[in-house]
C-alpha positions in Angstrom: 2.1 -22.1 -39.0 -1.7 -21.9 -38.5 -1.1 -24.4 -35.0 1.7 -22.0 -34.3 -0.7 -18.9 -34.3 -3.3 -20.6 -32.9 -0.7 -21.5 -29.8 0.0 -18.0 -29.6 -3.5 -16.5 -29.6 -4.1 -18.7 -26.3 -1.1 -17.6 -25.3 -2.3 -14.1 -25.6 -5.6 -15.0 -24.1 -4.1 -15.9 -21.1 -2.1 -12.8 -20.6 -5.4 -10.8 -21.0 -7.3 -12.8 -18.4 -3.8 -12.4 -16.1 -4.4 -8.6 -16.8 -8.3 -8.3 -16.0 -7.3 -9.6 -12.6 -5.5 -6.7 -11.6 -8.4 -4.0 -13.2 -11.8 -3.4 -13.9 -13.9 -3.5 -16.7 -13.1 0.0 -19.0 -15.0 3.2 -17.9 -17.7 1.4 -15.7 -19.9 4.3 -14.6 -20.6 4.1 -11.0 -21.8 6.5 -7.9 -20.1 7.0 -4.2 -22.7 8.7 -1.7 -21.2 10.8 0.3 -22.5 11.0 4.2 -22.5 14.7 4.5 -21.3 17.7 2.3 -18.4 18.1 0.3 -14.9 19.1 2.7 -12.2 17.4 3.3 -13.8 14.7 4.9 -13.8 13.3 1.8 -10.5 14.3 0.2 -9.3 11.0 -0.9 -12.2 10.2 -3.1 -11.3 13.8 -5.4 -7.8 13.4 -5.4 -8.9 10.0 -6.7 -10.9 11.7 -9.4 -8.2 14.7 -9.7 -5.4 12.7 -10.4 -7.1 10.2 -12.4 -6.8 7.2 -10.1 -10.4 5.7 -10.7 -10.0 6.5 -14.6 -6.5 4.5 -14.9 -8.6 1.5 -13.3 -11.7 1.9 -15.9 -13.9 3.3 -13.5 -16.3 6.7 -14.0 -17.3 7.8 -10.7 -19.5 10.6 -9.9 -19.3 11.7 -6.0 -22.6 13.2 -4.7 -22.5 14.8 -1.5 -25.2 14.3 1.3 -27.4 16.3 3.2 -29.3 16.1 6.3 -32.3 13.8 4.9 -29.9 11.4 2.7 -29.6 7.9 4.0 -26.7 6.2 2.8 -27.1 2.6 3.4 -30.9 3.4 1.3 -28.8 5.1 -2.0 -26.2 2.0 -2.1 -29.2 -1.0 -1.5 -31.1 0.6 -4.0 -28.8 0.8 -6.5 -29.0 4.0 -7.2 -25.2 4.3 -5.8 -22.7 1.2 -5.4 -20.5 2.5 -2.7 -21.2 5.0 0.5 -20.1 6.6 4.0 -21.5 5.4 7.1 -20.7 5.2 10.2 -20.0 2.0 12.2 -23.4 1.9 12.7 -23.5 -0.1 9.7 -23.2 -3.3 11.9 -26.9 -2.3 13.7 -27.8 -1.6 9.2 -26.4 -5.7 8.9 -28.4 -7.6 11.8 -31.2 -5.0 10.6 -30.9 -7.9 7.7 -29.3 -5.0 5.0 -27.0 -6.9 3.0 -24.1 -4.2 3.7 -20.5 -4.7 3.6 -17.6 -2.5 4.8 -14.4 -2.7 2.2 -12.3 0.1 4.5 -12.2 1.8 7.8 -10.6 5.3 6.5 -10.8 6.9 10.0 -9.0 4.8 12.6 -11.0 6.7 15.2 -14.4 7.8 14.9 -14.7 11.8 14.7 -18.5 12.0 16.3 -18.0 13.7 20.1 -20.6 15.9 21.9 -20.2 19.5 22.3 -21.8 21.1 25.2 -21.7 24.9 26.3 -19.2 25.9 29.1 -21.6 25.6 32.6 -18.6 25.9 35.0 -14.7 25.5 34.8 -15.0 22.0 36.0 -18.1 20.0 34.2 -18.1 16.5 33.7 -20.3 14.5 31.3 -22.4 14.2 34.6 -23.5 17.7 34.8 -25.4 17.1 31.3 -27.8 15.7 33.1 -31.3 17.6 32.5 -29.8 19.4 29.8 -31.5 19.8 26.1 -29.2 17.4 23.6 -29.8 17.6 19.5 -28.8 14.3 18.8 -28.8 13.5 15.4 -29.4 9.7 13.4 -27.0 6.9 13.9 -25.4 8.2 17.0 -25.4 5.0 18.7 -21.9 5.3 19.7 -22.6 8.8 21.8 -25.7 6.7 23.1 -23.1 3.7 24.4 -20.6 6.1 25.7 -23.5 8.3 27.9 -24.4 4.8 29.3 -21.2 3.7 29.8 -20.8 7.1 31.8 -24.2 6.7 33.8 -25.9 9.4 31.8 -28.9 7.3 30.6 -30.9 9.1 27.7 -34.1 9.6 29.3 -31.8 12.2 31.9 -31.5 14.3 28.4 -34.0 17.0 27.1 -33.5 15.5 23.6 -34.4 18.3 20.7 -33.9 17.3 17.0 -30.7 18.3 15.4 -30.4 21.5 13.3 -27.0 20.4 12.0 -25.6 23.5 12.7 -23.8 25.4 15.8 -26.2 28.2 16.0 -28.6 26.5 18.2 -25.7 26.2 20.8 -24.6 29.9 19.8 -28.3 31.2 20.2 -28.8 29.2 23.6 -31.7 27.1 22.2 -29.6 24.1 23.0 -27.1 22.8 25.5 -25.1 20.3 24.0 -25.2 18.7 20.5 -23.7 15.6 18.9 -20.7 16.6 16.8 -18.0 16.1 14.5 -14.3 17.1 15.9 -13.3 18.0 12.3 -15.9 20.7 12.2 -17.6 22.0 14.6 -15.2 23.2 17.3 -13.8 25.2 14.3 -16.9 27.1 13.9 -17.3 27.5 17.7 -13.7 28.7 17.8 -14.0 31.4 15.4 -17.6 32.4 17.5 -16.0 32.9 20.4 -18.4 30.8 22.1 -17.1 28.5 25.2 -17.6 25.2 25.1 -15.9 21.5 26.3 -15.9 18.7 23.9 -16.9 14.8 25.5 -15.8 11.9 23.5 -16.3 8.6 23.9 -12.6 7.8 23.5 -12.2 8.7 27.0 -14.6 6.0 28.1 -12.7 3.2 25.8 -15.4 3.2 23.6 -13.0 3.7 20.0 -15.4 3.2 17.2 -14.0 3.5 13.4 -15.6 6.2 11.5 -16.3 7.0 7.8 -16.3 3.4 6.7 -16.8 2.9 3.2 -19.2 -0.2 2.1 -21.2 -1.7 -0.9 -23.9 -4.0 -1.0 -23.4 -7.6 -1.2 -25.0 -8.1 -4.7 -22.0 -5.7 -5.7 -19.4 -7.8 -3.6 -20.9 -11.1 -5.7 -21.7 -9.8 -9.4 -18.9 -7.5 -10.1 -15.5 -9.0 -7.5 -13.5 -7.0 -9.8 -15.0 -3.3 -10.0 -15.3 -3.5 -6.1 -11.3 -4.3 -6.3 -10.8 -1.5 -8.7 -12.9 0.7 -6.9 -10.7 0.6 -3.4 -7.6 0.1 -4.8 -8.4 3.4 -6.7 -9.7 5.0 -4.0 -7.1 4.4 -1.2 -4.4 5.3 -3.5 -6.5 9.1 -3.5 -6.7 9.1 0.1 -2.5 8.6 0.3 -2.5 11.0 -2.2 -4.8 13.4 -0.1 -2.7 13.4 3.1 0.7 14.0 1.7 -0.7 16.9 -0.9 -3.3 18.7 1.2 -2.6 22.2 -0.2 -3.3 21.0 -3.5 -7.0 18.9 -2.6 -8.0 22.1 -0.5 -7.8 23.4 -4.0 -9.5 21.0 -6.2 -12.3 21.0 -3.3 -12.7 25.4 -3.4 -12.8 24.7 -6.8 -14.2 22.3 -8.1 -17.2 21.0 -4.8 -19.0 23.9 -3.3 -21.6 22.6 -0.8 -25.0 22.2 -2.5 -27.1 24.3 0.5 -25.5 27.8 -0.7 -22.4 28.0 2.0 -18.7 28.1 1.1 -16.0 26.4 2.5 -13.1 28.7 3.5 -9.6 27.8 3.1 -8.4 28.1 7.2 -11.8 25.7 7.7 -10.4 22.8 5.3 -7.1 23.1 6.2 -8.3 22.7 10.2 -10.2 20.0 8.5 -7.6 18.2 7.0 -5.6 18.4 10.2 -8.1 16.7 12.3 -8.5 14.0 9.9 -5.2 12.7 9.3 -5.4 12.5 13.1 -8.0 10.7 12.7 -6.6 8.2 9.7 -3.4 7.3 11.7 -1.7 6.3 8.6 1.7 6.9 10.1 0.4 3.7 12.6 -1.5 2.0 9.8 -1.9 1.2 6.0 -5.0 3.3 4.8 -8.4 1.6 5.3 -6.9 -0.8 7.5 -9.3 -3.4 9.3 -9.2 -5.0 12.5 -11.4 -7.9 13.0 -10.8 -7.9 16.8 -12.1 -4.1 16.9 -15.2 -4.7 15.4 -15.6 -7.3 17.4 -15.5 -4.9 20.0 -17.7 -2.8 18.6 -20.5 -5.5 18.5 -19.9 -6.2 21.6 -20.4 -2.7 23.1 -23.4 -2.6 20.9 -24.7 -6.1 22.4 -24.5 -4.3 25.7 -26.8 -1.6 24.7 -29.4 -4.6 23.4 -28.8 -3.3 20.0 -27.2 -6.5 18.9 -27.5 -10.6 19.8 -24.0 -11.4 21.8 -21.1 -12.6 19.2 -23.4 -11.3 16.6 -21.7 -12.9 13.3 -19.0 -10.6 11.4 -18.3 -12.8 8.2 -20.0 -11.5 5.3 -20.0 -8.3 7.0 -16.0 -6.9 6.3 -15.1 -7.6 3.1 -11.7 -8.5 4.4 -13.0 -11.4 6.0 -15.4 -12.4 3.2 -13.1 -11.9 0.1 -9.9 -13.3 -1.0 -8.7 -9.8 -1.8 -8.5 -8.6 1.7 -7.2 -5.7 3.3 -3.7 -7.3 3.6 -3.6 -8.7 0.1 -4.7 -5.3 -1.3 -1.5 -3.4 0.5 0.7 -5.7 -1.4 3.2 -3.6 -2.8 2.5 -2.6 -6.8 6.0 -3.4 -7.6 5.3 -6.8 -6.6 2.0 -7.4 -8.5 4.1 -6.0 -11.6 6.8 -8.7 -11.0 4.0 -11.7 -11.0 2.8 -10.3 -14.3 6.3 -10.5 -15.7 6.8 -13.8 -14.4 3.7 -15.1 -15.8 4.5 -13.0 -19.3 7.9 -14.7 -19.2 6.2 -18.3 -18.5 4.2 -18.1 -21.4 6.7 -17.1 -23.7 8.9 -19.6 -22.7 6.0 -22.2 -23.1 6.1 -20.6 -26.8 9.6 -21.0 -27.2 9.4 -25.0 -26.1 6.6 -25.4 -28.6 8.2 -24.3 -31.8 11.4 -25.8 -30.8 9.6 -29.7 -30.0 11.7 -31.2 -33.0 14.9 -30.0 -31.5 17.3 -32.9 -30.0 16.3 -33.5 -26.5 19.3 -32.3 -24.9 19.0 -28.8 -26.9 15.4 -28.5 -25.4 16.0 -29.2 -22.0 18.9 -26.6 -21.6 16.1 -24.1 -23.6 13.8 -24.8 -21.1 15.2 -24.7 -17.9 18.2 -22.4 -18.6 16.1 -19.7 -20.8 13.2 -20.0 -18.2 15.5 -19.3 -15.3 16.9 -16.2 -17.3 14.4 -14.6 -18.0 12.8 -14.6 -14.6 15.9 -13.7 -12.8 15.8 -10.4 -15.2 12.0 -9.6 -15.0 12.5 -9.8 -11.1 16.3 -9.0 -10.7 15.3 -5.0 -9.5 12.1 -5.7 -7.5 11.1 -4.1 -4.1 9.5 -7.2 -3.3 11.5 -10.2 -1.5 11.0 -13.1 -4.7 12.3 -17.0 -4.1 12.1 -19.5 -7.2 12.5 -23.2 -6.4 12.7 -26.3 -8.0 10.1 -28.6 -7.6 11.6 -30.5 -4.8 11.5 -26.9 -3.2 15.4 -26.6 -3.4 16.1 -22.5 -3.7 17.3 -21.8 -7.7 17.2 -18.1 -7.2 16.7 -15.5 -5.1 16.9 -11.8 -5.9 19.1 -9.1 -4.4 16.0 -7.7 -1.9 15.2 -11.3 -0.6 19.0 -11.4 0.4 19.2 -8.1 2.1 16.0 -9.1 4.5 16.5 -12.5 4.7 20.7 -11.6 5.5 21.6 -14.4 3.5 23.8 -14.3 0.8 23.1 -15.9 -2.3 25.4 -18.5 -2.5 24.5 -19.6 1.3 20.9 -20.0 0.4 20.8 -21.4 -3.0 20.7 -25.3 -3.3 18.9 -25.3 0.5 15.0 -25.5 1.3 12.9 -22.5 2.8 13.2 -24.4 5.8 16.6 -22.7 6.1 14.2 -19.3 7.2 11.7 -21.3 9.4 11.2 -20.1 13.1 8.9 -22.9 14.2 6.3 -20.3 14.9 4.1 -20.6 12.4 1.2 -23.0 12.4 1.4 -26.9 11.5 -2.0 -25.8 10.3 -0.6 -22.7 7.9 1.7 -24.9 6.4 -0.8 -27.6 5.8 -3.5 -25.5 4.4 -0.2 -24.0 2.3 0.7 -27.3 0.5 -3.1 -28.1 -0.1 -3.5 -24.9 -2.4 -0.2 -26.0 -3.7 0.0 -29.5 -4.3 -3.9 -28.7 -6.3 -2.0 -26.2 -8.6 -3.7 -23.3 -7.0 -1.8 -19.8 -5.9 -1.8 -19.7 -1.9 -1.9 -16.2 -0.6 -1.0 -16.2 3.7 1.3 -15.1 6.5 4.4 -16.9 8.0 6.4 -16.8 10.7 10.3 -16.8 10.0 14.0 -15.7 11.3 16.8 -13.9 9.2 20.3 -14.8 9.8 20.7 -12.5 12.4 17.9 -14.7 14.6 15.9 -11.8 14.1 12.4 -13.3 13.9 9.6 -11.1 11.6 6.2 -11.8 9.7 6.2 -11.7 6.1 3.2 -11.6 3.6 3.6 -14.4 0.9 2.2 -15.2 -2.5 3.6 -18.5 -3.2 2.3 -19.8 -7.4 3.1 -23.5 -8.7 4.7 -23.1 -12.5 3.4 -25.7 -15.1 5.6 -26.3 -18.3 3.2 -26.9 -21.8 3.0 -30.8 -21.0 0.9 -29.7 -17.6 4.8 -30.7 -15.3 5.3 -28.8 -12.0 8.8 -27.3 -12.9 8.9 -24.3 -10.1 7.6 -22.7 -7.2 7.4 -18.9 -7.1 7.4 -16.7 -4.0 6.5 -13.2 -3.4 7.1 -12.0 -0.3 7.0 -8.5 2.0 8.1 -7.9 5.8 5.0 -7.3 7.6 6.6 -7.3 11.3 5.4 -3.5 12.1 1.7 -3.7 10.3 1.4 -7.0 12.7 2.8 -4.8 15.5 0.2 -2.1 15.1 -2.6 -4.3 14.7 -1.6 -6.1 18.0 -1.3 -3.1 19.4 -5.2 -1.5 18.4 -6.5 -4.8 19.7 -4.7 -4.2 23.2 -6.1 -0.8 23.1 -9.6 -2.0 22.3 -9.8 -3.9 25.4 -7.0 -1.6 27.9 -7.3 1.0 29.2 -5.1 3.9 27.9 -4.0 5.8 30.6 -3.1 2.6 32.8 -3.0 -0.2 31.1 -5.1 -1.9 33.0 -8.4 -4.0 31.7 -11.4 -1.7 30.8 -14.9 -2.1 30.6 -15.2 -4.5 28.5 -12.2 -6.5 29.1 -13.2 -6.8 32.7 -16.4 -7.8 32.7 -15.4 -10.5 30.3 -13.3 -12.1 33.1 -16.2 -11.7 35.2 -18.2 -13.7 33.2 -16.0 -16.1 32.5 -15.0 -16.8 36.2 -18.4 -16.7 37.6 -19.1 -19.6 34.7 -16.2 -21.8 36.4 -16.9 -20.8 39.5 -20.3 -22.0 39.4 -19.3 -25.7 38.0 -16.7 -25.6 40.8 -19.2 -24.5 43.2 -16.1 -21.8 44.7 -16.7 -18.5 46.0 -15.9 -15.2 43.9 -15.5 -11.1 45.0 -16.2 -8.3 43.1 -14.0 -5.0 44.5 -15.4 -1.5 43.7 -12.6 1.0 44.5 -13.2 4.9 44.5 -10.2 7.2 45.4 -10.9 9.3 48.0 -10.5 13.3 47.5 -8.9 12.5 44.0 -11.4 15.2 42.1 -10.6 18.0 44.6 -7.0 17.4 43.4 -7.7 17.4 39.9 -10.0 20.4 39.9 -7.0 22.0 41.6 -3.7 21.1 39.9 -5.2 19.4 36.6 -6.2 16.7 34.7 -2.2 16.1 34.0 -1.5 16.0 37.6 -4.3 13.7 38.1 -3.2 11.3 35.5 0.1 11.1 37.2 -2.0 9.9 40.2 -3.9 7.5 38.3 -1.0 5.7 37.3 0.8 5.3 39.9 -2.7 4.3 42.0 -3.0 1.6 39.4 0.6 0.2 39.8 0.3 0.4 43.5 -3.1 -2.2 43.0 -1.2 -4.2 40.7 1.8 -4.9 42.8 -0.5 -6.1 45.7 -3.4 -8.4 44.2 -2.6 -11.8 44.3 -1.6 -13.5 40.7 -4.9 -14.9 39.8 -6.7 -11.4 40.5 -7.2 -8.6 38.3 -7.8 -5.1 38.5 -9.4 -3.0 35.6 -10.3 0.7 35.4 -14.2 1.7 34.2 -13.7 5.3 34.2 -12.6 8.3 35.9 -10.7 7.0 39.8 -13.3 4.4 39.7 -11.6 1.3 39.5 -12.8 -2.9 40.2 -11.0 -5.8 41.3 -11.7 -9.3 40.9 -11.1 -11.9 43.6 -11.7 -16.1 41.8 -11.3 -18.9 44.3 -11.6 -17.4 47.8 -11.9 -20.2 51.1 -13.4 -17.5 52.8 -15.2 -13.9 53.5 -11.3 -12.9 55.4 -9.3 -13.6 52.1 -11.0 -10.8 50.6 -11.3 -8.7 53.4 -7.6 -9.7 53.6 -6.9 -8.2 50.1 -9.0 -5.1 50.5 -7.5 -3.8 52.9 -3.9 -4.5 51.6 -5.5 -1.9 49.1 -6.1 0.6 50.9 -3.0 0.6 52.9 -1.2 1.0 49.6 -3.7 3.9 48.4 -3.6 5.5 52.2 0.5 6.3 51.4 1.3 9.7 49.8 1.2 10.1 46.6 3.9 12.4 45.5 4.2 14.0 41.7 7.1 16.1 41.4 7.4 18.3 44.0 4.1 17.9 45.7 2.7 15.3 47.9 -0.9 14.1 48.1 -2.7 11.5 51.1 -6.0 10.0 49.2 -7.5 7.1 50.5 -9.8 5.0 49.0 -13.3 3.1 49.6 -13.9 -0.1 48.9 -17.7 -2.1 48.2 -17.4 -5.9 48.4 -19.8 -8.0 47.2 -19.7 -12.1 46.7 -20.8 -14.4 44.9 -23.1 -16.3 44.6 -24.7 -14.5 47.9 -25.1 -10.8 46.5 -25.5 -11.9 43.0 -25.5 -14.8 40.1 -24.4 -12.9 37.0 -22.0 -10.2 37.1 -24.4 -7.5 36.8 -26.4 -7.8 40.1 -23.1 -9.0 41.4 -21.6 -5.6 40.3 -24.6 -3.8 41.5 -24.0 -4.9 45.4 -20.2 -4.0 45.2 -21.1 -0.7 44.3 -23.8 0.0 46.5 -21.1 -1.1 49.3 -18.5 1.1 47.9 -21.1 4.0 48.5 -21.9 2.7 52.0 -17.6 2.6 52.7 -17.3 6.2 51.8 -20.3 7.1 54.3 -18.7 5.2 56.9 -15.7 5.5 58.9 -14.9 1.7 59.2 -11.3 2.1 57.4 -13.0 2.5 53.8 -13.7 -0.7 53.2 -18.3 -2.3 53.1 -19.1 -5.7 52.7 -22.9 -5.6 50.7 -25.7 -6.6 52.6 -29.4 -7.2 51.3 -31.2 -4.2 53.4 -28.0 -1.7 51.7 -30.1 -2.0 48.7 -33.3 -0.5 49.2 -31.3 2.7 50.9 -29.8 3.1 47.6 -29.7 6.7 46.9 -28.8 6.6 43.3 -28.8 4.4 40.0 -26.2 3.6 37.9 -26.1 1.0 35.0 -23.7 -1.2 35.2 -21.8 -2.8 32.2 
């Protein structure tokens, strides 16, 4: 009886270390710094609070808002807070050697923007030139996007920021680094004109309102960190779909600390903005992309901020932790149904041991046919897709959910391999690194590749465990699975947007000058000849002062698809703001085949452009510089093209200006080049 018990307690034991993994240790008391003031900025983290999220996962948090002087990164390093807001300026607070680490994006895009006063009915982010600007800290996205615009910083009167609109209100100041979830509300209800500039229309997306922890909180407590964003995301869903009810908690419960109030009709413009911000119709709250923060870094690298391909592991917690973004949107229904399978392994492990002196033939059917009976009831009504196989990997049972995505039924899957659902898409590699994990007894967590019935082919998320009897035999494999298809979809789908250009689809910035790069590399080891193309439409801005930025984005397009259609296939065309756009020639036998190409170009962009009822003749100039006379690295390279693009739309000599050395001393303006 004792040896009985004393099976059991392990038994037990077991159960309760199963358990910890999915929570954190009881009531741990720890602090979130906030960036700014309480609002709705912050929603999720009360509704977490409100509705008891953090205290169901043993957590006691205490929020405390910031102000003006607080520095985030500081509270969390120091320990006198464990988690914070920033802004994705905590890559610069990384290579800075800051052991920071983002957890969650919660704003897809970031909300910082510059507000300027109405000068004229059509001002551009060039007309802020001279003006006074109250730029506050970590703004070094608005500082990438004036550059990226030509607007260096020392053409700005820069005043320190008051963190208010009065300044702007008053006249004291001209424009002012902003939030868009704030500060055109108060300018609204002022009266006061003004245009808003965001970077978003130079392709410079940044996240915003990341929350991160330190590295020493990452390493000594895995679990609370788990706990915390599990807790915390599960608020922020909460948030968006109740926002009447957190406006509430917030009027209640958080006034701001300096004396002000927040009114109802300024939260609820506030909550607005920011679920416009959060995208959670496109993605999972406190999604991650790797390739957009590669982006970021690499934006930042053109600013001298950061080394190129500055390392990112270590930095997002979903590239530095097992539990990663995706694993933490598994769907609770499905961790549920692993702890019942595990419950229902060890109590059939039980049942085996106190039933040892039983005939063999009694035992065995115990085993196998309680085992398989029980798990087919624990996981019978799950959301989750679940697979159980022998250990030869032939399919013993598959729930009702696996056979509705899968389309097979269950008596045409069991008795076959998952091979039956393999697309030959997925990685030798996957499925190597799959079997490893398996074949060592571990769980193996991963993404595959596979087709339904129908030939429909879709991702799925998988959590595949190896099942051990009491003698230490593999008797079963166990899979866990969820579709996947559309998260994969919309994470394709940000990284195209992080290196296209919205309106055209065409390369931006950054995608471009990649290429550049790369084919100036080859073409040196080659020893071939390369052209850089600046193209300016002609008389575009008269016509989109006049009919609109809609009716000039109508012209834009179609100016882009014209240039598409009549570059050769090994030539690209990208967009770097505004009707500026750049083509790239690789491989040219002589001066003629670009010549050759650029005026193709223009003959297309000479042809009327017609939107709706209206037709409009445009034109365009074109700068030609080519390597490796005008330039070795793309810069300079890009620095002659555009000083002949200037000369073409001086000259007469059918828009089109091949560089030449004495061009650049006549220069009559700067602009930095990306």
């Amino acid at each position: 009886m004792k040896k009985k018990l004393k099976f059991f307690a392990k038994a037990l034991s077991l159960l309760a270390v199963l358990s910890f993994s999915f929570g954190a240790h009881a009531q741990e008391k720890v602090r979130l710094q906030l960036k700014w003031r309480h609002a709705f900025q912050f929603a999720g983290y009360y509704a977490a609070v409100e509705k008891g999220f953090y205290k169901d996962a043993g957590l006691e948090v205490e929020i405390t808002e910031g102000t003006p002087k607080t520095h985030t990164t500081e509270e969390v390093l120091s320990g006198r807070a464990q988690y914070g807001v920033g802004t994705s300026s905590l890559i610069l607070e990384r290579k800075a050697g800051k052991p920071v680490v983002v957890i969650a994006n919660i704003f897809q895009h970031s909300p910082q923007i510059l507000i300027a006063r109405k000068f004229s009915e059509n001002q551009t982010i060039h007309d802020l030139v001279g003006r006074r600007l109250m730029l506050e800290p970590q703004s070094e996205e608005l500082l990438a996007y004036l550059k990226a615009e030509g607007v260096p910083l020392s053409a700005l009167r820069i005043q320190p920021h008051s963190f208010s609109v009065d300044e702007l209100k008053a006249h004291s100041t001209d424009v002012i680094s902003a939030y868009s979830i704030s500060e055109p509300f108060h300018l609204t209800a002022s009266s006061v004109p003004f245009q808003i500039f965001t970077p978003r229309s130079a392709g410079i997306d940044f996240y915003g309102d990341n929350l991160f922890t330190s590295e020493m909180e990452v390493n000594q407590h895995p679990e609370r960190v788990k706990a915390f964003l599990r807790a915390s995301l599960k608020g922020w869903e909460y948030a968006l779909s109740h926002q009447g009810e957190i406006i509430d908690v917030i009027l209640r419960k958080y006034p701001v600390s300096n004396g002000e109030l927040n009114s109802s009709a300024f939260l609820h413009f506030e909550a607005k903005e920011v679920a416009s911000l959060m995208r959670s119709d496109l993605v999972a709250v406190g999604y991650m992309n790797a390739g957009r923060w590669r982006a970021i870094a690499d934006i930042y690298a053109g600013l001298e901020m950061l080394p190129e391909n500055f390392p990112l592991e270590g930095f997002l917690y979903e590239l530095g932790g097992k539990d990663g973004v995706g694993e933490r949107q598994m769907n609770p229904m499905s961790t549920v149904a692993l702890i019942l399978i595990f419950v229902v392994l060890i109590f059939t492990a039980y049942v085996f041991h106190i039933n040892r002196k039983l005939k063999r033939t009694i035992n065995e059917l115990r085993e196998h046919q309680s085992r398989l009976h029980l798990l087919s009831v624990a996981i019978e009504h799950s959301p989750a897709p679940t697979m159980i196989t022998g250990p030869d990997t032939s399919i013993e049972y598959v729930n009702p959910e696996f056979t509705r995505e899968t389309g097979y039924s269950l008596d045409e899957i069991v008795g076959r391999t998952p091979k039956l659902l393999k697309s030959g898409l997925t990685s030798a590699e996957t499925y190597s690194l799959m079997w490893d994990s398996l074949l060592a007894g571990r769980v193996w967590s991963g993404e595959l590749i596979n087709r339904r019935k129908s030939g429909e082919i879709y991702w799925e998320e998988a959590h595949i465990a190896p099942v051990f009897n009491s003698a230490g035999t593999l008797t079963n494999y166990v899979a866990v699975k969820r579709d996947i298809t559309e998260r994969k979809i919309a994470s394709e789908r940000l990284a195209h947007l992080a290196h296209h250009d919205s309106l055209t689809n065409l390369p931006n910035r950054v995608l471009f000058f990649e290429r550049v790069r790369e084919t100036l590399k080859s073409a040196s080891i080659h020893n071939r000849r390369v052209a850089l193309l600046f193209i300016d439409l002609d008389k575009f801005k008269p016509v989109n002062d006049t009919h609109g930025h809609a009716f000039g984005d109508l012209i834009l397009q179609e100016a882009a698809q014209r240039m598409r259609t009549t570059i050769r296939d090994s030539d690209t065309i990208g967009r770097i703001g505004g009707d500026e756009f750049v083509g790239l020639l690789p491989d040219l036998y002589s001066e003629e085949d670009a010549i050759l190409v650029a005026r193709k170009l223009c003959d297309a962009l000479n042809q009327p452009f017609r939107v709706g009822e209206m037709s409009k003749t445009l034109g365009a100039s074109i700068g030609i510089a080519f390597y490796p006379e005008h330039g070795e690295d793309e810069r300079t390279l890009a620095k002659s093209a555009d000083i002949a693009m200037y000369y073409a739309k001086q000259s007469d000599a059918g828009g089109i200006c091949i560089f030449s050395e004495e061009m650049r001393g006549r220069y009559p303006f700067k602009r930095e080049i990306e």
